[in-house]
KEBA-990289 format. One line per field, with one value per residue (C-alpha): x, y, z. Coordinates in Angstrom, 1 decimal, decimal comma. Example, Ala and Ser with C-alpha at 12.3 -4.5 7.8 and 13.67 -1.06 7.14 Angstrom:
u (12,3:13,7)
v (-4,5:-1,1)
w (7,8:7,1)
END
This chain:
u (-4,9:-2,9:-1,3:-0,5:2,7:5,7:9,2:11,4:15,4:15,8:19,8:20,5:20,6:23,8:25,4:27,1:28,6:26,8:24,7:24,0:20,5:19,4:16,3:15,8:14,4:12,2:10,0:8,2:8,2:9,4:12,6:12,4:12,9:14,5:18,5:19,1:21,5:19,4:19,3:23,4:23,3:20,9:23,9:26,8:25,6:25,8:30,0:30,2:29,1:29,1:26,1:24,0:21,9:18,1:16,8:13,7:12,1:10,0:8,0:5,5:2,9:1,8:0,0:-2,1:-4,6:-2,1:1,1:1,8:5,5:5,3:6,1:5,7:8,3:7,8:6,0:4,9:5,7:2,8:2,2:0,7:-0,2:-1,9:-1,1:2,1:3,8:3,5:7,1:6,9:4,1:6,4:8,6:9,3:11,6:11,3:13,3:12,4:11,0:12,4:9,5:12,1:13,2:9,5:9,3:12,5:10,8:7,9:10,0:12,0:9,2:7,5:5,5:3,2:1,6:3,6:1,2:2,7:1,2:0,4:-0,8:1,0:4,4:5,9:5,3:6,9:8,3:10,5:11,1:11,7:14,9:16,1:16,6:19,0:20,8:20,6:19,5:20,0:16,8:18,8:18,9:15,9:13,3:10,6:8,3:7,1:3,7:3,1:0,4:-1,5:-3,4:0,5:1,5:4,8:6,3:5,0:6,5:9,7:10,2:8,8:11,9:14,8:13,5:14,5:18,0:19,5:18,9:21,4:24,1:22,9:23,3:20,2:20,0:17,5:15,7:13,0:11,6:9,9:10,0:11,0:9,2:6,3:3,1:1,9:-0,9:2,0:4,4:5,2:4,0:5,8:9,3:8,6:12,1:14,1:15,5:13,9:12,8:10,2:11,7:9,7:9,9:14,1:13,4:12,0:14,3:17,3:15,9:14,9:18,7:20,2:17,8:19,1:22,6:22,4:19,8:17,3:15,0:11,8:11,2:11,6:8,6:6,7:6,4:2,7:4,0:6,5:4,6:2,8:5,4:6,2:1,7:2,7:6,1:4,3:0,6:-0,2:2,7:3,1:5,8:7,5:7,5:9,9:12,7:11,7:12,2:15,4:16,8:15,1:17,7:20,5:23,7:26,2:29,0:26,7:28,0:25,2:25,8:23,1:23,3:20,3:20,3:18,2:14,5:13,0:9,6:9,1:7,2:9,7:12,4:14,9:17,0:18,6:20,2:22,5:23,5:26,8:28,5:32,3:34,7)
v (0,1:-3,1:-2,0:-4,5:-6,0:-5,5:-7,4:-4,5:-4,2:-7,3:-7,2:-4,4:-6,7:-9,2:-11,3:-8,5:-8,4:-10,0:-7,9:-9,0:-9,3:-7,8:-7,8:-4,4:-3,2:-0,5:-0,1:3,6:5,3:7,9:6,7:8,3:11,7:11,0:10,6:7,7:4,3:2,0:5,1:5,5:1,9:2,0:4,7:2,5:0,4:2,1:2,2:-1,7:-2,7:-2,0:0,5:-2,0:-1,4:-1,3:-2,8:-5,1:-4,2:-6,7:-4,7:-5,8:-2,9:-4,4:-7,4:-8,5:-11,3:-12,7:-11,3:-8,2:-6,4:-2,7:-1,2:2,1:4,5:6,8:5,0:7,5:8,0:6,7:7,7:4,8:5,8:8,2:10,2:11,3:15,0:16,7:16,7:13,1:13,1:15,8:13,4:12,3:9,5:10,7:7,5:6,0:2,8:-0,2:-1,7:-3,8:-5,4:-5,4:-8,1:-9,8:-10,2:-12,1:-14,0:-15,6:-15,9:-19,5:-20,6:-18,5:-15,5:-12,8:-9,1:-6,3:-3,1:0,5:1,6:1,0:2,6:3,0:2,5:3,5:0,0:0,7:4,6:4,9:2,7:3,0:6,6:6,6:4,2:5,8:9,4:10,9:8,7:7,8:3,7:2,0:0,5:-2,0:-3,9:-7,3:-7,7:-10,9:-12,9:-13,2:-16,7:-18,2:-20,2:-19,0:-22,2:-20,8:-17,2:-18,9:-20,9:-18,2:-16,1:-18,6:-17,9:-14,3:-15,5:-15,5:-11,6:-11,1:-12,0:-9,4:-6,2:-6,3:-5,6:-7,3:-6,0:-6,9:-4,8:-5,8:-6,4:-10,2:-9,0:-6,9:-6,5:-2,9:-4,1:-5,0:-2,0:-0,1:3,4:5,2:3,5:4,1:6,0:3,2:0,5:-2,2:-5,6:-7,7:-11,0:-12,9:-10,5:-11,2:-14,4:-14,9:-13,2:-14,6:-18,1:-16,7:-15,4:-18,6:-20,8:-18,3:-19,3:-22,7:-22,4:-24,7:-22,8:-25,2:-23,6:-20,3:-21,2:-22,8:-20,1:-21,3:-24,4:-22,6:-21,7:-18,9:-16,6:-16,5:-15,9:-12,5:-11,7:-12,5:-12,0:-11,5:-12,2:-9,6:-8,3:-11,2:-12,8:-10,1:-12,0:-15,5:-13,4:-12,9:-16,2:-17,8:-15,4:-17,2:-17,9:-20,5:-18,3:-16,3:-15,0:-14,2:-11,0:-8,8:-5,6:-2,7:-5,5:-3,9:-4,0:-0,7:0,1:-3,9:-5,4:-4,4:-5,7:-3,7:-6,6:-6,7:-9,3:-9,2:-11,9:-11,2:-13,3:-14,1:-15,1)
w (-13,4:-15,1:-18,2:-20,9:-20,3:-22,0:-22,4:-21,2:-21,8:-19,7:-21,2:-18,7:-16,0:-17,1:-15,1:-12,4:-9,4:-6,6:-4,3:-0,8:0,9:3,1:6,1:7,5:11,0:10,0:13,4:13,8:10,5:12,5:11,8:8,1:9,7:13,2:14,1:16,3:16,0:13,6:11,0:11,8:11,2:7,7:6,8:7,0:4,5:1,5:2,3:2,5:-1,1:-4,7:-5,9:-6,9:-10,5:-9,0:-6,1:-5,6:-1,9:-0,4:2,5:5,5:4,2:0,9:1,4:-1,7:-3,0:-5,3:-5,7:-8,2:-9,0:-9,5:-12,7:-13,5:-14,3:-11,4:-8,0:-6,0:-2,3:-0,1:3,5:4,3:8,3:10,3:13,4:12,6:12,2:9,2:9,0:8,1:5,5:3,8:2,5:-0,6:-2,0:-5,7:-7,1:-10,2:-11,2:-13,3:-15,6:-16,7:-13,5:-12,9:-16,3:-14,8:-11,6:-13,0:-15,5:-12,6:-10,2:-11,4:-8,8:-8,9:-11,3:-11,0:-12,1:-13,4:-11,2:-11,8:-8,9:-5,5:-5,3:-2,4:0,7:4,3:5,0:1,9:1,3:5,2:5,3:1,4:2,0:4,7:2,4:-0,9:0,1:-3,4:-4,8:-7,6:-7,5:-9,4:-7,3:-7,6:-4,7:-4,5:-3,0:-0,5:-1,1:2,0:1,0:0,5:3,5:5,4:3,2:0,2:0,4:1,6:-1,4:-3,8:-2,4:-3,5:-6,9:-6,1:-5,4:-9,4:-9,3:-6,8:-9,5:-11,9:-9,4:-8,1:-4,3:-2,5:0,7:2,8:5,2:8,3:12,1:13,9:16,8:16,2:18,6:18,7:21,2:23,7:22,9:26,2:24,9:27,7:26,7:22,9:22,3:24,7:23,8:26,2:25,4:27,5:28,5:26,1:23,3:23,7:24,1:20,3:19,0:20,0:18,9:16,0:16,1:16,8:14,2:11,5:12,6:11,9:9,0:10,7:8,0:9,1:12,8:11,3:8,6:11,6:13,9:15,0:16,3:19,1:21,2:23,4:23,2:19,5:19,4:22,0:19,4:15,6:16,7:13,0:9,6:7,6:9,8:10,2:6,6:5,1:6,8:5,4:1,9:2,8:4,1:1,0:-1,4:0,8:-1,7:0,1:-0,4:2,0:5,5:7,8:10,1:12,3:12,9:14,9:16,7:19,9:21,0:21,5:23,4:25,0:21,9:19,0:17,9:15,0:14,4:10,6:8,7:6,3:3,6:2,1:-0,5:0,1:-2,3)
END
């Protein structure tokens, strides 16, 4: 249910120290509850930058008619899958909310209507990576919903009006997959890490285009070709990463990291934009 909105103590995000950006690899949600190298990489992290005030998580799982910020106090942990152990639908990821980055979100956000929401919390795509970060569920977290009638353009210029809050210590991660067909995933090879040729293929142009910030063949995807229609068969997978490359800052280094495909059709790839001095 939408609540009236409210102004919020927008003064406790000042000018701060610059947080990076990040895109995350989150792959099986699995992963929440399972020791392998991409979690050992999720880990390291936390040890490379300052704690950040809150963070705004952009994720693949919530995919909205128009595009909504959430803003409660306490967003509930949402097992948002089936099939899986109960082991995994035990957790929790108890960390609080922010309404008041939730009012910052919409007040930077002007292309399009930002809506303050009650209701969604969150979901895998964001508790499943953020706690191998921040285990203690003590940072601040809001999500951003992705508008699925917005054209790839649209979502990528809607995410450089993101990129002020990374100079008031807010941390910035979008959570997703480059390549991501569950159709073509090799179910036998599901724990290796194994890459068909075409599924390496996209991503290593997706790689190299991200290099040289050629920013219009990553937004036009559709026009590359058969193998980008096996890799990104559907968007909501892939669009977390355009969120990220929109927050770019040019004092930004780009660096990749879980950068292995596991089970043919998956790719765990992360970015991460760093600002140097």
């Amino acid at each position: 249910m939408n609540q009236p909105e409210t102004t919020g103590n927008l003064s406790a995000f000042a000018t701060s120290n610059t947080m990076p950006s990040y895109f995350l690899g989150h792959g099986s949600p699995m992963n929440a509850i399972e020791e392998n190298e991409f979690v050992e990489g999720l880990r390291a992290l936390a040890k490379t930058i300052p704690k950040p005030k809150a963070i705004l998580c952009i994720s693949a799982h919530w995919v909205t008619e128009g595009t909504f910020v959430t803003a409660m106090e306490n967003p509930p942990t949402i097992h948002d899958f089936g099939g899986f152990p109960k082991a995994l639908f035990d957790v929790e990821y108890p960390a609080p909310g922010s309404p008041e980055l939730a009012k910052l979100v919409q007040s930077v956000i002007k292309s399009q209507n930002v809506k303050l929401d009650y209701e969604w919390g969150l979901d895998h795509g964001a508790w499943s990576v953020i706690k191998h970060i921040y285990p203690k569920a003590d940072i601040p977290i809001v999500q951003l919903s992705m508008d699925y009638k917005s054209s790839l353009e649209q979502h990528f210029q809607l995410a450089k009006e993101l990129a002020p809050l990374r100079n008031k210590g807010i941390l910035i991660i979008a959570s997703g997959n480059i390549v991501h067909n569950l159709r073509m995933v090799a179910w036998d090879r599901l724990n290796e890490v194994y890459g068909f040729d075409w599924a390496l293929d996209v991503n290593q142009k997706v790689k190299d285009w991200i290099k040289i910030e050629d920013y219009q063949s990553l937004i036009q995807i559709r026009d590359q070709g058969k193998e980008f229609e096996w890799a990104i068969p559907t968007a909501e997978h892939y669009l977390p990463l355009l969120y990220t490359l929109g927050t770019k800052l040019n004092s930004d280094e780009i660096s990749f990291f879980n950068d292995k495909p596991v089970a043919g059709a998956l790719t765990m790839t992360s970015v991460k934009l760093d600002a140097k001095s």
